[in-house]
C-alpha positions in Angstrom: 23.8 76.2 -8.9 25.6 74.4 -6.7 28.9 71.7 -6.8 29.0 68.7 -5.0 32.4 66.4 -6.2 32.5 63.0 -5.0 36.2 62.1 -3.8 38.5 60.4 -6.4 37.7 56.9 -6.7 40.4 54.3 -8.0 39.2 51.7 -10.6 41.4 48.6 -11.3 40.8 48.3 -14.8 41.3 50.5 -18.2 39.6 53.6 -19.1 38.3 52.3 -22.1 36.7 49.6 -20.4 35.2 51.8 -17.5 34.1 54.1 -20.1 32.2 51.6 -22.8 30.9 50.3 -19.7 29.6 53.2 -18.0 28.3 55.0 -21.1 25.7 52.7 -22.0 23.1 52.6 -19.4 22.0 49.2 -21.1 24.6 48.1 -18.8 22.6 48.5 -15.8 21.0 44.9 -16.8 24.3 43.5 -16.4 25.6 44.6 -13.4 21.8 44.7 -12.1 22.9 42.5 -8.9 25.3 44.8 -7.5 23.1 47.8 -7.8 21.2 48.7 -4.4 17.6 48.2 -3.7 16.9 50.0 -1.0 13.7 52.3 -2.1 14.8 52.1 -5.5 11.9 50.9 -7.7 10.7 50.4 -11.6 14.1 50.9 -13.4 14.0 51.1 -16.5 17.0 52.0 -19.2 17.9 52.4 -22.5 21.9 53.6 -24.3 21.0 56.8 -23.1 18.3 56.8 -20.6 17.1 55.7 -17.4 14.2 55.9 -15.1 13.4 55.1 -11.3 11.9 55.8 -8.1 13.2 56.3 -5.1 10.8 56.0 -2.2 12.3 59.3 -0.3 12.5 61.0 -3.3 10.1 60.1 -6.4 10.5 59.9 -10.0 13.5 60.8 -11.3 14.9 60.3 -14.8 18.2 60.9 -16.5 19.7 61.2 -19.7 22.8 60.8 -21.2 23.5 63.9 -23.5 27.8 64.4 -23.9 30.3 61.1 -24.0 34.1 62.3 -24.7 35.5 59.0 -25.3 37.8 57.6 -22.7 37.3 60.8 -20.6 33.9 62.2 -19.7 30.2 61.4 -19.4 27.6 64.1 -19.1 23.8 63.2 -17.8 20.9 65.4 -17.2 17.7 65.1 -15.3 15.2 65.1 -17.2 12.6 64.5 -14.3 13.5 65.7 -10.6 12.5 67.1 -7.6 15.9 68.9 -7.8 17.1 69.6 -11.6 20.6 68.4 -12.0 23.4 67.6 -13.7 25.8 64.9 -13.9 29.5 64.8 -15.2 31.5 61.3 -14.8 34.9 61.8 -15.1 37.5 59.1 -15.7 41.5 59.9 -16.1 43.9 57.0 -17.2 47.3 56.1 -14.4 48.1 53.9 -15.9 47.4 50.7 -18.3 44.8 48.7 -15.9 44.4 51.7 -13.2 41.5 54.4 -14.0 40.3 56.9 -11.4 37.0 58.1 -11.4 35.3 61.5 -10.0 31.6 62.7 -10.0 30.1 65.8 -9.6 26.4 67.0 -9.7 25.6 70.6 -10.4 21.8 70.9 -8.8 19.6 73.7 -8.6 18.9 73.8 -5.2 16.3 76.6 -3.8 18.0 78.7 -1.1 15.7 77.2 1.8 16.6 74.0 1.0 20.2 73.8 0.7 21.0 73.5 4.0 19.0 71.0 4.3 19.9 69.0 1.4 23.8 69.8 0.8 25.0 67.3 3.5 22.8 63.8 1.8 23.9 65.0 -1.2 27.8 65.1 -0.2 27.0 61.6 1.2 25.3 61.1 -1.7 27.8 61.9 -4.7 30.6 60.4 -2.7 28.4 56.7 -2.3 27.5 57.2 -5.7 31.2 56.9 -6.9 32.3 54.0 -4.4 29.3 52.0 -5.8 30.8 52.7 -9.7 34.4 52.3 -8.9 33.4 48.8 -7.1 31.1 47.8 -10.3 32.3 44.6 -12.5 34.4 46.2 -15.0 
C-alpha cells in the first residue's frame, strides 16, 4: 500500500460546517457547479455513495464507511482500477478557520507505481484545493 497526503489546505469556515457539508455526498447536488467536468461523466450520489466515470480512468465508485464528527471522513472504493482508500481530515484553528488534509492509501501493483505515483500526488493535492475552495 501506498500514501499519498495532499498538503494542508485552509478553509475559512467552521469544522462543523466543513464536516456536515463534506459527509453527505448528497451535497454534491449543491455545490454541483463548482465541481469539474473535464472527463467526468454519469455522477450519481447518495449520503454515503457516489459513482462516476472518468474518461482516462473508468468507472469508479466510492463509499462512505467511518464519519468521526468534526474530525474525520473515511471512503472506500468500491469499484476501481486501483483499490483505494480515502481519509478527510479536518482540524479546528480556530472559530471560522478549519484546515483540511487528504490522503489515499491505494494498492498500486509494483509496475505501475512509477508510473502512477506522480498524477496521483498531483492528484490528492488538486483534490484538496478543489474541497477547501467549495461553498461552505
Amino acid at each position: 500500500m501506498t500514501d499519498f497526503t495532499s498538503d494542508t489546505q485552509q478553509i475559512p469556515h467552521g469544522t462543523v460546517t466543513v464536516f456536515e457539508t463534506l459527509s453527505d455526498l448528497n451535497n454534491l447536488a449543491r455545490l454541483g457547479e463548482t465541481l469539474p467536468v473535464n472527463g467526468l461523466k454519469d455522477l450519481s450520489y447518495d449520503k454515503d455513495s457516489c459513482r462516476f466515470k472518468v474518461d482516462t480512468i473508468g468507472s469508479i465508485a466510492l463509499r462512505i464507511i467511518e464519519r468521526e464528527p468534526h474530525k474525520t471522513i473515511k471512503l472506500v472504493s468500491e469499484s476501481s482500477p486501483i483499490p483505494f482508500t480515502c481519509w478527510i481530515q479536518l482540524v479546528e484553528a480556530g472559530d471560522s478557520d478549519t484546515r483540511l488534509r487528504l490522503t489515499i492509501r491505494a494498492d498500486i501493483p509494483l509496475m505501475l507505481k512509477p508510473m502512477v505515483s506522480k498524477p496521483l500526488e498531483k492528484g490528492v493535492n488538486d483534490l484538496a484545493t478543489l474541497l477547501a475552495s467549495l461553498p461552505y
